[in-house]
C-alpha positions as CSV (number, residue, x, y, z in Angstrom):
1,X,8.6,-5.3,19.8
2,X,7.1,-2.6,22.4
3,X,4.2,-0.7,21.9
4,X,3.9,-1.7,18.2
5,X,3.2,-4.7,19.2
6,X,-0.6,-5.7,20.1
7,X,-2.4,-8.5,18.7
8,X,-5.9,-7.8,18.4
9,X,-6.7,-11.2,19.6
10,X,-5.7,-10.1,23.1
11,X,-8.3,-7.4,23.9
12,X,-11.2,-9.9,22.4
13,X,-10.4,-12.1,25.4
14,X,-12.0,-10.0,27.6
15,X,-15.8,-10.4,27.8
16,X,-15.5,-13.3,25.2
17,X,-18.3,-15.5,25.6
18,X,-20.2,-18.6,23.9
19,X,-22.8,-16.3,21.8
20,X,-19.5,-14.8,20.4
21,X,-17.6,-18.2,20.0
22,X,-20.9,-19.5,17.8
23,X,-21.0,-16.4,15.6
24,X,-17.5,-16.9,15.0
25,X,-17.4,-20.5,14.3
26,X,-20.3,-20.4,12.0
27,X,-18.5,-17.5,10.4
28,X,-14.8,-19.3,10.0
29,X,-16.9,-22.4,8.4
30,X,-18.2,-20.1,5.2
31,X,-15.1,-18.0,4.9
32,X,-13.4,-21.4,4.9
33,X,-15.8,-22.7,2.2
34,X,-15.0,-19.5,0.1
35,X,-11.5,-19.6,0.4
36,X,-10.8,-23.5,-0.8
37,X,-11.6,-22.6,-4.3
38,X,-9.6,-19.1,-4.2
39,X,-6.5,-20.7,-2.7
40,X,-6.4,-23.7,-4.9
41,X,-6.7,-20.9,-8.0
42,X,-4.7,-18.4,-6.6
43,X,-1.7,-21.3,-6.1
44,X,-1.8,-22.9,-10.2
45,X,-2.1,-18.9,-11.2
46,X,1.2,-18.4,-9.2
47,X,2.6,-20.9,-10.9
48,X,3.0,-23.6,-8.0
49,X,0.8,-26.5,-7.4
50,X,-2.4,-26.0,-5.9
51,X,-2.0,-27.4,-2.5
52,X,0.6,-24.7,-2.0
53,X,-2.2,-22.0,-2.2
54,X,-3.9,-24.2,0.5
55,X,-1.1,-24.9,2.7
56,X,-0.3,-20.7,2.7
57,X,-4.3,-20.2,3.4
58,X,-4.1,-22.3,6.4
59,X,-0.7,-21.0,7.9
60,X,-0.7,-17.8,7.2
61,X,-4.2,-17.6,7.9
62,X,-3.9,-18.6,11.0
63,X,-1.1,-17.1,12.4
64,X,-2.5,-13.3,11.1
65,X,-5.7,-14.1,13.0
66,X,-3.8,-15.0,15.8
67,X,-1.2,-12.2,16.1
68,X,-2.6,-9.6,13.4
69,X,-4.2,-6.3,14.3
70,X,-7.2,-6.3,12.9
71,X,-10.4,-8.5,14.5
72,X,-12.3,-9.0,11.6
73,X,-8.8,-9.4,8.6
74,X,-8.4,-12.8,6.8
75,X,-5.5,-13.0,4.8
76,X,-4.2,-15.9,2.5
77,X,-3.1,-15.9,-1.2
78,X,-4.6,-13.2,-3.5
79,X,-4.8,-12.4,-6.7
80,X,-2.3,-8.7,-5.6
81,X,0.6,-10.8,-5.9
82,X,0.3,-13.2,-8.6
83,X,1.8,-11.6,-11.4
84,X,5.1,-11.4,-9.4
85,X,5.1,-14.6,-7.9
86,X,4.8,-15.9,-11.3
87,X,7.4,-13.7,-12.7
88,X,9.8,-15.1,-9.4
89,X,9.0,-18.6,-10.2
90,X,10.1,-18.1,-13.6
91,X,13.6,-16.6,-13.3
92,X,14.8,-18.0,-10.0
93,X,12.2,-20.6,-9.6
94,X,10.9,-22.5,-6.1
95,X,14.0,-21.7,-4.4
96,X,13.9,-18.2,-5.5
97,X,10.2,-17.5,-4.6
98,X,10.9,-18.9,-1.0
99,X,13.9,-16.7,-0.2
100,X,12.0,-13.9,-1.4
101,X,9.3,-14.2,0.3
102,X,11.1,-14.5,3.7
103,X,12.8,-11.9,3.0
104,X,9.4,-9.8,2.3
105,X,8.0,-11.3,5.5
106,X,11.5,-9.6,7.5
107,X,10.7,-6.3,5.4
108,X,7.3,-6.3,6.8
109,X,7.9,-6.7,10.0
110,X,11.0,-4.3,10.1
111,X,7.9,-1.7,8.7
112,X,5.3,-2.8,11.7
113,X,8.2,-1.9,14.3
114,X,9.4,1.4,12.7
115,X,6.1,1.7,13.0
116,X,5.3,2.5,8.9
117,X,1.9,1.5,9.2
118,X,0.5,5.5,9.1
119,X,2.6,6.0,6.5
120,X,1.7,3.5,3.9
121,X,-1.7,4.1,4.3
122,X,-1.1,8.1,2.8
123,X,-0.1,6.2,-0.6
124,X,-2.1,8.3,-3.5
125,X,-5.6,6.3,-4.5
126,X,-4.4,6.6,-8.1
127,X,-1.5,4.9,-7.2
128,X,-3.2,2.0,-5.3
129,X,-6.2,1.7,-8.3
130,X,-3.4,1.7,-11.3
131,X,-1.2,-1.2,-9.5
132,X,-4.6,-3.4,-8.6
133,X,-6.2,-2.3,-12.2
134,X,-2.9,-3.3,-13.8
135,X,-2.5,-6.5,-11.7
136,X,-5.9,-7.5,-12.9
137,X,-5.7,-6.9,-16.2
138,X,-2.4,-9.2,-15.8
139,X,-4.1,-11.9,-14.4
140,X,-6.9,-12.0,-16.7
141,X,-4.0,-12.7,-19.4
142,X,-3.1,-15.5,-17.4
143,X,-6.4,-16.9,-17.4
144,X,-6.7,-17.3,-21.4
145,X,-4.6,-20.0,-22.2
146,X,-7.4,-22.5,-19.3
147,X,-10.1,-20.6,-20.4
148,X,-9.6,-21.3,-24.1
149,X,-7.7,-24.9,-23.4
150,X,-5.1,-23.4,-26.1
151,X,-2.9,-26.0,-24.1
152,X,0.1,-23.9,-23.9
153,X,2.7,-25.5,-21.3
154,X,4.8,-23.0,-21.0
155,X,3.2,-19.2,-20.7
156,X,5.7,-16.6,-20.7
157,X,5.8,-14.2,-18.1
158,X,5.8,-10.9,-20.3
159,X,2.1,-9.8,-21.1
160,X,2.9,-8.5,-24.9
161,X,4.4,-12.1,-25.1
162,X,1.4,-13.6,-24.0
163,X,-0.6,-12.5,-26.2
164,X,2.1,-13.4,-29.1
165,X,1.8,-17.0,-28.3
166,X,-2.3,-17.0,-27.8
167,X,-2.2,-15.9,-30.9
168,X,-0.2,-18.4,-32.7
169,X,-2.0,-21.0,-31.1
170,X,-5.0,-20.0,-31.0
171,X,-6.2,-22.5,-33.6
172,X,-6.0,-25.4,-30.5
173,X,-9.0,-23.5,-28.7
174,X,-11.0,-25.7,-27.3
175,X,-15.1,-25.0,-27.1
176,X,-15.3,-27.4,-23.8
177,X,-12.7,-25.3,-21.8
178,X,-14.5,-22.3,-22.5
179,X,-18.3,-23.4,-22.2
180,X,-17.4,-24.8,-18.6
181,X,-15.6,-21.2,-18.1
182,X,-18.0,-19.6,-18.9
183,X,-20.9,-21.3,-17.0
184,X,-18.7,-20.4,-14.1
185,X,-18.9,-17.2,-14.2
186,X,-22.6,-17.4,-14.8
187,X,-22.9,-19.4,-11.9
188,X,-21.1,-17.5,-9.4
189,X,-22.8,-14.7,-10.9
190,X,-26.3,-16.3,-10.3
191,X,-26.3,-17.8,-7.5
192,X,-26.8,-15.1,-5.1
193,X,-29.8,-14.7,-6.2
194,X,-30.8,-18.0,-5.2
195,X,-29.1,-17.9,-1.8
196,X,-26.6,-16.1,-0.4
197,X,-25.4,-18.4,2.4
198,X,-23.9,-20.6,-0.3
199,X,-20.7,-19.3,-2.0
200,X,-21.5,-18.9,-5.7
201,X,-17.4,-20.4,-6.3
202,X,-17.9,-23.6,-4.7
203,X,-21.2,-24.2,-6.1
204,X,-19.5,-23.7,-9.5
205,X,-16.2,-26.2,-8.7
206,X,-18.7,-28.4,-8.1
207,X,-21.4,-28.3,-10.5
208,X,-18.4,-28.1,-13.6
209,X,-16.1,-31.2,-11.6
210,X,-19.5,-33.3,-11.8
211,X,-20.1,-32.3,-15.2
212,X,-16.8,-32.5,-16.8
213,X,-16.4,-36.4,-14.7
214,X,-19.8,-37.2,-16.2
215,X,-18.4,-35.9,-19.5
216,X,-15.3,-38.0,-19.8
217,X,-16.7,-41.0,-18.1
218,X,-20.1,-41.2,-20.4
219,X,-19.6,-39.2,-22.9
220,X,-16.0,-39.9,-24.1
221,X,-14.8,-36.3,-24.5
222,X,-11.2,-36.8,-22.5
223,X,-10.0,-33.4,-23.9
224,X,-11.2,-31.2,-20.9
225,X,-7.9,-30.9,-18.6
226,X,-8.0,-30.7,-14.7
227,X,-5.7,-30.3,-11.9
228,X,-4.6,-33.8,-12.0
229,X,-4.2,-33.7,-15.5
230,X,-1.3,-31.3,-15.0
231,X,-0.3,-31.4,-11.6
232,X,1.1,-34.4,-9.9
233,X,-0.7,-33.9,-6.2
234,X,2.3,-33.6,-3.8
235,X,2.0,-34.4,0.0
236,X,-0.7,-32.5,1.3
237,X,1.1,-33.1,5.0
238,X,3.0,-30.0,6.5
239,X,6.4,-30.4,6.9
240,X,8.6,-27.8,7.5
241,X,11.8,-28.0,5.6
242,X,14.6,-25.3,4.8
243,X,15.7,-23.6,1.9
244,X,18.8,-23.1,0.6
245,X,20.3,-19.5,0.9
246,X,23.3,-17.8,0.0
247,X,24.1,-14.2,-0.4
248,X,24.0,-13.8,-4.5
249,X,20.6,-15.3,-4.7
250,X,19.5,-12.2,-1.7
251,X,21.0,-9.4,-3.4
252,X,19.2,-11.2,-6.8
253,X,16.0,-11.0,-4.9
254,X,15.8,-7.9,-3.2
255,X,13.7,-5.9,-6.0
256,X,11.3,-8.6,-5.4
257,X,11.2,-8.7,-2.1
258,X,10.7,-5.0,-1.9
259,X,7.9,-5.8,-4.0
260,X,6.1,-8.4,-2.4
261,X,6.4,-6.3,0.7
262,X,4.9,-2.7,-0.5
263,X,2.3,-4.7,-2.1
264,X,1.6,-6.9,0.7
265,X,1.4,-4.1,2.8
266,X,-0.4,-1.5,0.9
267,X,-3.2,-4.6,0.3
268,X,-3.4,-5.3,3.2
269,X,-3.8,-2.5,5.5
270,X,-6.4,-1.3,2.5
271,X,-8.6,-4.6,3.9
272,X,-8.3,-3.9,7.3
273,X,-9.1,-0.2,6.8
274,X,-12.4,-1.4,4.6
275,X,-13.3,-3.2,7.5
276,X,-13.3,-0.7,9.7
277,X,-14.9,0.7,8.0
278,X,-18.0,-1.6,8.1
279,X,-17.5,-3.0,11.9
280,X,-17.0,0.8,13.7
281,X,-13.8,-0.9,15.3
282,X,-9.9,0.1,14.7
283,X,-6.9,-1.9,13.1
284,X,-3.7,-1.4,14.7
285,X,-1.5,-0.9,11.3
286,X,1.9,-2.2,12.7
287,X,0.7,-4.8,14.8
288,X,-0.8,-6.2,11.5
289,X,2.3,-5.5,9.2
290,X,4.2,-7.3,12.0
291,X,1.3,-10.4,11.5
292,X,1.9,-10.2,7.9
293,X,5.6,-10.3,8.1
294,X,5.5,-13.3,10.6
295,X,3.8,-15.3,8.5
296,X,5.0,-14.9,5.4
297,X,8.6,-15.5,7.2
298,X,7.1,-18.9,8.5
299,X,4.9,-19.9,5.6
300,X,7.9,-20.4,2.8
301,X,9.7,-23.5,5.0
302,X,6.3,-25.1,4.5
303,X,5.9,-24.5,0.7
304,X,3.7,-22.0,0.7
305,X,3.6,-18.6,-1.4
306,X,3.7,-14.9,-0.5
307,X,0.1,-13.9,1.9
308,X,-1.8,-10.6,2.5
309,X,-4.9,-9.3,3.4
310,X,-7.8,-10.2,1.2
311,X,-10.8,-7.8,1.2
312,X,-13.1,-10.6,-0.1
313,X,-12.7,-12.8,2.4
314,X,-12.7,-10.6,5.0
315,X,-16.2,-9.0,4.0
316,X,-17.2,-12.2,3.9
317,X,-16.1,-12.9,7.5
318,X,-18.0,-9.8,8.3
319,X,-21.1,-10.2,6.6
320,X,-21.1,-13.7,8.1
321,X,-20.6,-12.5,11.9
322,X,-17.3,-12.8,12.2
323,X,-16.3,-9.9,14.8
324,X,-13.0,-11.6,16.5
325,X,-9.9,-13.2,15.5
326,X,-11.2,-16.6,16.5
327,X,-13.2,-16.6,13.2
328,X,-10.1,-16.3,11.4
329,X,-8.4,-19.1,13.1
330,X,-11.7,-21.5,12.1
331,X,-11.4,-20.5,8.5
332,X,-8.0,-22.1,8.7
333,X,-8.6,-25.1,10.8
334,X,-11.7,-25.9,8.3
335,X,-9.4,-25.7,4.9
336,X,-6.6,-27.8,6.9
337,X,-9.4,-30.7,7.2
338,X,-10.4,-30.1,3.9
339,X,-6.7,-30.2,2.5
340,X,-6.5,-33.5,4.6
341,X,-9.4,-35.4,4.0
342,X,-10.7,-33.9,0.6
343,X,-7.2,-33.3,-0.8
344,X,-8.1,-36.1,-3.7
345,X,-11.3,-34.9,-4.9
346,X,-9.0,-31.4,-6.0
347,X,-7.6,-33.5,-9.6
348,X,-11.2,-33.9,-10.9
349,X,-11.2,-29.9,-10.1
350,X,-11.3,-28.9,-14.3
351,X,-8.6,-26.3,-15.3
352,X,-11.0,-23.9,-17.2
353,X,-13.3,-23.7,-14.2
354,X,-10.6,-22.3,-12.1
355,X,-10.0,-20.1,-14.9
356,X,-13.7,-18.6,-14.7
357,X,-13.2,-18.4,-10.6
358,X,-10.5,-16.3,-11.7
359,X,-12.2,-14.1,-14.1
360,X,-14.7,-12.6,-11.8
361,X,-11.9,-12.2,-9.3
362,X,-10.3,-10.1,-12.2
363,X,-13.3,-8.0,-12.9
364,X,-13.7,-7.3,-8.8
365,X,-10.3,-6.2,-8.8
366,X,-10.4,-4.1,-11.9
367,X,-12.0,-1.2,-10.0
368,X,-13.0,0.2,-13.8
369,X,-15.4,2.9,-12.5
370,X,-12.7,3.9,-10.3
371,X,-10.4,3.9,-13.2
372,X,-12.9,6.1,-15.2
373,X,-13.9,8.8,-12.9
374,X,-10.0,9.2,-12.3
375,X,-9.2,9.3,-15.9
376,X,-11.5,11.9,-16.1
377,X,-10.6,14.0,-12.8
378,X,-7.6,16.1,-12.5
379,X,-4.9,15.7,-14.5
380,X,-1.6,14.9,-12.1
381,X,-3.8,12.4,-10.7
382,X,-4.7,10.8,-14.2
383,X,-1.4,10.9,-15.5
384,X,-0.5,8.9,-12.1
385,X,-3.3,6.3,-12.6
386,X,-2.3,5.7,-16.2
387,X,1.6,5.5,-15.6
388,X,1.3,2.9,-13.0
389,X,-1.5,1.3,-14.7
390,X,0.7,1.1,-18.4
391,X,4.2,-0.2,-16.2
392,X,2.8,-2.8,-14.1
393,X,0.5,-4.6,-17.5
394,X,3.4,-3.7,-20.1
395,X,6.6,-4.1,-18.0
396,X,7.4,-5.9,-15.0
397,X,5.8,-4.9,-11.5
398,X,8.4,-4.8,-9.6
399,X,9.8,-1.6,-11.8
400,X,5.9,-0.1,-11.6
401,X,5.8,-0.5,-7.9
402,X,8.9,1.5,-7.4
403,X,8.4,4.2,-10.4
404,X,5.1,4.5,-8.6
405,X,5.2,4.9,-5.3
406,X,8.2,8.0,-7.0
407,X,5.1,9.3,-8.5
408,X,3.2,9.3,-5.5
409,X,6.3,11.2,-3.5
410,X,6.8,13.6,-6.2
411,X,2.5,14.3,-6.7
412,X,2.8,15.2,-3.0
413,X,5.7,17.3,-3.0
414,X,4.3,19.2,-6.2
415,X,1.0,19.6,-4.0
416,X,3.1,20.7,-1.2
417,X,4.9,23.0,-3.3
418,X,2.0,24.6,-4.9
419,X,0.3,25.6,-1.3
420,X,3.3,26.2,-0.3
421,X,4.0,30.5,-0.7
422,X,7.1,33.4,-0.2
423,X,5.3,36.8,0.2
424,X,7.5,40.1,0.6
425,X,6.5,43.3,2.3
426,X,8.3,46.7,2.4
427,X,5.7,49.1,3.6
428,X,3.4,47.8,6.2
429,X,2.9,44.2,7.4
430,X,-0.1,42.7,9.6
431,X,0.4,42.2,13.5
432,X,1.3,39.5,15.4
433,X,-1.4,37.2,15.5
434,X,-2.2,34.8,18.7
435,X,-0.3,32.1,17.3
436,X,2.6,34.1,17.5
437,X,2.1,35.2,21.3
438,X,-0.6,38.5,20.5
439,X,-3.7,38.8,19.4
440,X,-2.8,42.5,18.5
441,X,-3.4,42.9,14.4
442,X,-3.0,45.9,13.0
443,X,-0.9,47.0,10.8
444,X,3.0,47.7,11.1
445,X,4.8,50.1,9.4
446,X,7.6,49.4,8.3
447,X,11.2,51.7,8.8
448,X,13.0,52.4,5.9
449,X,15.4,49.7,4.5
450,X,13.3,46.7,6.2
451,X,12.0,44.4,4.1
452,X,9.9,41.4,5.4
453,X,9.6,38.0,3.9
454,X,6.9,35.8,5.0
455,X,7.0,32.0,4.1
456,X,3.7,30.2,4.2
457,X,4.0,26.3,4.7
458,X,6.7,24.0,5.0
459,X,10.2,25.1,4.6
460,X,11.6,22.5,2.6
461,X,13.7,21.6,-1.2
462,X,10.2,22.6,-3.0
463,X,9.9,25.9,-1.5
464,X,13.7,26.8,-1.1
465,X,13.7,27.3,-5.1
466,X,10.7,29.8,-5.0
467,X,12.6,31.6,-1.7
468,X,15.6,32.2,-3.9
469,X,13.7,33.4,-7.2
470,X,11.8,35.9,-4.4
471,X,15.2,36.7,-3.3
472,X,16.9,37.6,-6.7
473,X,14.1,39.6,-7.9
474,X,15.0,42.5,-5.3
475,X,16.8,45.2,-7.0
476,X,17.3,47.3,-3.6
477,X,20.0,46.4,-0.9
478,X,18.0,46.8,2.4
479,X,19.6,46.7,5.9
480,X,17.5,44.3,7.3
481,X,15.3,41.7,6.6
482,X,12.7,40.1,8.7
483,X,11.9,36.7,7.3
484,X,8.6,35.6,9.2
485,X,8.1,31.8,10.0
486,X,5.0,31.9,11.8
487,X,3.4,29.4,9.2
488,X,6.0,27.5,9.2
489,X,5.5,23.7,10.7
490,X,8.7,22.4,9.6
491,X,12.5,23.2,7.6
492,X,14.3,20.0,6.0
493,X,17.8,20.2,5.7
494,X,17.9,22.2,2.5
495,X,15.4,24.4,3.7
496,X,18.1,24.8,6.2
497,X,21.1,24.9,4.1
498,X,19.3,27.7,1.7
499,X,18.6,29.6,4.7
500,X,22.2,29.3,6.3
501,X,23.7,30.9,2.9
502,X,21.3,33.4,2.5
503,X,22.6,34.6,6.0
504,X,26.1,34.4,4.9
505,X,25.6,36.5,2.1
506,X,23.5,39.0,3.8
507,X,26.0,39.3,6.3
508,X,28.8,40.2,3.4
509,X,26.8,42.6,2.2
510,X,26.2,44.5,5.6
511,X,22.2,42.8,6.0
512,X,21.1,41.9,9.3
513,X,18.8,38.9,9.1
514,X,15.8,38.8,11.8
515,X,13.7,35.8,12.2
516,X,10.2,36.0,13.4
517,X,7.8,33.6,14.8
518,X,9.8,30.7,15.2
519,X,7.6,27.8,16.5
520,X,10.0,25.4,18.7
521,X,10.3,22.7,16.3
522,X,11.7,24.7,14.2
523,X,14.3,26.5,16.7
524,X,15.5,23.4,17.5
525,X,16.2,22.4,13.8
526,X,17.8,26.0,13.7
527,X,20.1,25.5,16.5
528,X,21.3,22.0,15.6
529,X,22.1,23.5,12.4
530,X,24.1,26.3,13.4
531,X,21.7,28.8,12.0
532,X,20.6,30.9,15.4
533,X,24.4,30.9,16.2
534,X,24.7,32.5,12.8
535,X,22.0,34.9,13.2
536,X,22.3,35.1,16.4
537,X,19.8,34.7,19.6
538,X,18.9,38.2,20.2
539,X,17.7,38.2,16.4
540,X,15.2,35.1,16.7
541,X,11.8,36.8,18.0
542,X,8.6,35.3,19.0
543,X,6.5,37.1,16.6
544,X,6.4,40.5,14.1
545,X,5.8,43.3,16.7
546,X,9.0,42.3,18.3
547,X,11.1,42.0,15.1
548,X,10.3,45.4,13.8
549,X,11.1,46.6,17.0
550,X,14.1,45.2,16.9
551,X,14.3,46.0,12.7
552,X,13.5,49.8,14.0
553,X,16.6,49.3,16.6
554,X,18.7,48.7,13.9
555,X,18.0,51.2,11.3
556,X,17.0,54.4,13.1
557,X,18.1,53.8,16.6
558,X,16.6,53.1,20.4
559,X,13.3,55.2,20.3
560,X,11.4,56.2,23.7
561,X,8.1,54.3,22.5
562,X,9.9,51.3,21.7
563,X,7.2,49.8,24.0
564,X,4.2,50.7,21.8
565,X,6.1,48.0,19.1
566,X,6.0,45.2,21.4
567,X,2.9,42.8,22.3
568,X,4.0,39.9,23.3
């Protein structure tokens, strides 16, 4: 794996020490406490059982502490990938959402060694605010059918066709589900005012599983479902076992995969950068997509669901003095004991009160003032936001993610574009300037019959167009033109491919081309392409002075003060 390669874990080794090791054990005890609730409601709102939200917490948990690059990152199920996990389970079902998944975790570590890390992180912020505003607003449909106890066993996966069938049913609502809902959220919302060393979510599972038992053992209301209502507890053990995988079932999968991975990802690296920013210290990007990928390769054999980053739990790592990996490997070893020893206590757990854990989970993700003040910002942007907001609620995620992240490429290249400029001189022209080799600046006249065009920013399929509309507005035939690249960093193959014909056809009509102020990036991307042959060497100069020297060559012939043209 190389340089891409460095767990963070590693350099916390050095100067490690006991007053560390407390902080972070006290630490991985709370997040462990907060996650137990979020990874048993994470798990039914995926659509699995809800010790498969645990089993993911604790194993991918602790194998992205272990290996990930971030110190401070704790990563389980979260509410990012929900909606397509529950979309998986319901066209290809368990078999299908493990394959996919492992297939995800390969994609993610394929990214962490081409090292993609940089890359993903450029992703537009309207992109990244429509997908998580659009995956909340998802979830929070979800949620209804608990929250009201319609009793609905089989939800569809389409969000117009949820609300279809609240509708119809929505005369089996059920005023018990949603009081207990709703004095969740109240709860979680409240209690931090009291004290904020106990998590407001586990204060709520257990004030509303010691109500509803007292409920349905006293007062005889047995119509307030819980977990082991609907789910029959499997084995809370884990044992590995392998799926079944053939080749029709991958290329069935791979929009998914592709998916789970961007998302993954993009969440992900968003937490670790958060937590940068609150800790001073830096993630390594593709040591952590190689963590993510890892464990989300290994999780699946043990029955667990897709994993990433979760910015909750990781703050709350943070704020609880969690500053190494260590605390993230306590947070796992604290829900396995739970899983193991408290595993029975989760069926009393009622079904409505994981609905209301869920709801402020929705509301955190919803990111509505971020959503506003880019609604009312520029326009490109909006039209982004809205677009990826609109596909990932009204159709499926996996099309949004891709139409999205299209948006995103074809924002920048607009933007690119737009800065992007072709200027043409015929008179004068300024001087070389030092970062073409002279710090002389005046102005140049220009001979007769020398035209020079100077392109301002990348040299690529954007600006090729507005080259060739600057081209075929000329109405004279000159004898040469100098095309200045001083400002340009880069030429893409079109960008080459424009240029090479523009040569041609310049050469046909009896036009010498002159290239000035080649950078070496570019020179090299000239020669492999056959374009300084075409030109010819003695026609690529270093910067202006020189090429209306040599224009001045050309057109009028050796003069005695060729000197006083060249500063180089």
């Amino acid at each position: 794996m190389g340089g891409a390669f460095r767990p963070k874990i590693i350099e916390t080794i050095k100067g490690y020490n006991r007053r560390t090791f407390t902080a972070d054990v006290v630490s991985g005890i709370n997040v462990g406490i907060v996650a137990l609730p979020l990874a048993i409601a994470f798990g039914i709102a995926s659509g699995v059982s809800p010790e498969k939200g645990l089993i993911t917490a604790v194993i991918a948990g602790f194998l992205i502490s272990l290996l990930g690059g971030s110190k401070v990152q704790i990563s389980g199920p979260t509410g990012a990938l929900v909606v397509i996990v529950y979309g998986i389970l319901q066209q290809f079902g368990t078999s299908g959402l493990i394959v996919a998944t492992i297939m995800a975790g390969v994609m993610l570590i394929a990214m962490g060694l081409l090292r993609f890390g940089a890359i993903i992180r450029f992703i537009p912020y309207p992109v990244v605010v429509g997908f998580t505003s659009g995956i909340a607003m998802s979830i929070f449909a979800m949620t209804i059918n608990d929250l009201l106890g319609l009793g609905i066993s089989d939800v569809p996966a389409d969000f117009v066709d949820k609300w279809a069938v609240y509708g119809s049913n929505i005369a089996h609502f059920n005023p018990w589900a949603l009081g207990i809902g709703a004095l969740t959220v109240a709860i979680i919302v409240l209690a931090p005012r009291v004290s904020k060393k106990i998590p407001g979510s586990l204060v709520a599972i257990v004030a509303m599983t010691l109500g509803a038992w007292l409920l349905r053992e006293f007062g005889r209301i047995t119509d307030i479902e819980t977990i082991g209502d609907r789910f029959a507890l499997g084995d809370m053990s884990l044992a590995a076992q392998a799926p079944a995988i053939n080749w029709e079932m991958i290329r069935s999968l791979l929009p998914a995969a592709f998916t789970i991975a961007m998302l993954g990802a993009i969440v992900s690296l968003l937490s670790a950068t958060v937590a940068d920013g609150v800790t001073g210290d830096r993630h390594n990007p593709n040591t952590e997509l190689i963590a993510q990928g890892i464990a989300n390769v290994v999780t699946p054999f043990f029955g667990g669901i897709p994993a990433t980053g979760a910015i909750a739990r990781t703050m709350t790592n943070i704020n609880n003095g969690g500053r190494t990996p260590v605390a993230g490997l306590v947070h796992a070893v604290v829900l396995l004991m739970m899983m193991l020893f408290l595993g029975g206590l989760m069926k009393l757990i009622p079904m409505a009160c994981l609905a209301g854990v869920l709801l402020v989970v929705v509301y955190n993700m919803s990111e509505w003032r971020s959503f506003r003040s880019l609604v009312r910002g520029e326009r490109a942007g909006a039209a982004v936001l809205v677009a990826t907001f609109v596909l990932t609620v009204v159709f499926d995620l996996t099309i949004a993610i891709e139409i999205g992240l299209l948006l995103a490429a074809v924002l920048f290249l607009k933007r690119v574009s737009d800065v992007s400029t072709v200027s043409m001189f015929r008179r004068e022209v300024t001087g070389a300037e030092y970062v073409e080799g002279s710090v002389d600046t005046d102005k140049l006249e220009l001979p007769r019959g020398v035209e020079v065009y100077e392109i301002e920013g990348p040299f690529f399929f954007g600006i090729a167009g507005k080259f060739d509309d600057v081209m075929k507005g000329i109405g004279d035939k000159p004898r040469v033109r100098i095309i200045r690249m001083r400002k340009v960093p880069f030429v893409d193959s079109t960008g080459a491919h424009n240029l090479a014909g523009l040569v041609r056809a310049s050469h046909k009509e009896g036009i010498t081309i002159l290239l000035s102020g080649v950078n070496d990036g570019v020179r090299e991307t000239l020669r492999r392409t056959g374009i300084e042959e075409l030109v010819g060497a003695d026609n690529v100069l270093s910067n202006i002075d020189l090429a209306v020297a040599r224009a001045r060559e050309l057109t009028v012939g050796p003069a005695t003060g060729a000197g006083n043209w060249i500063n180089s």
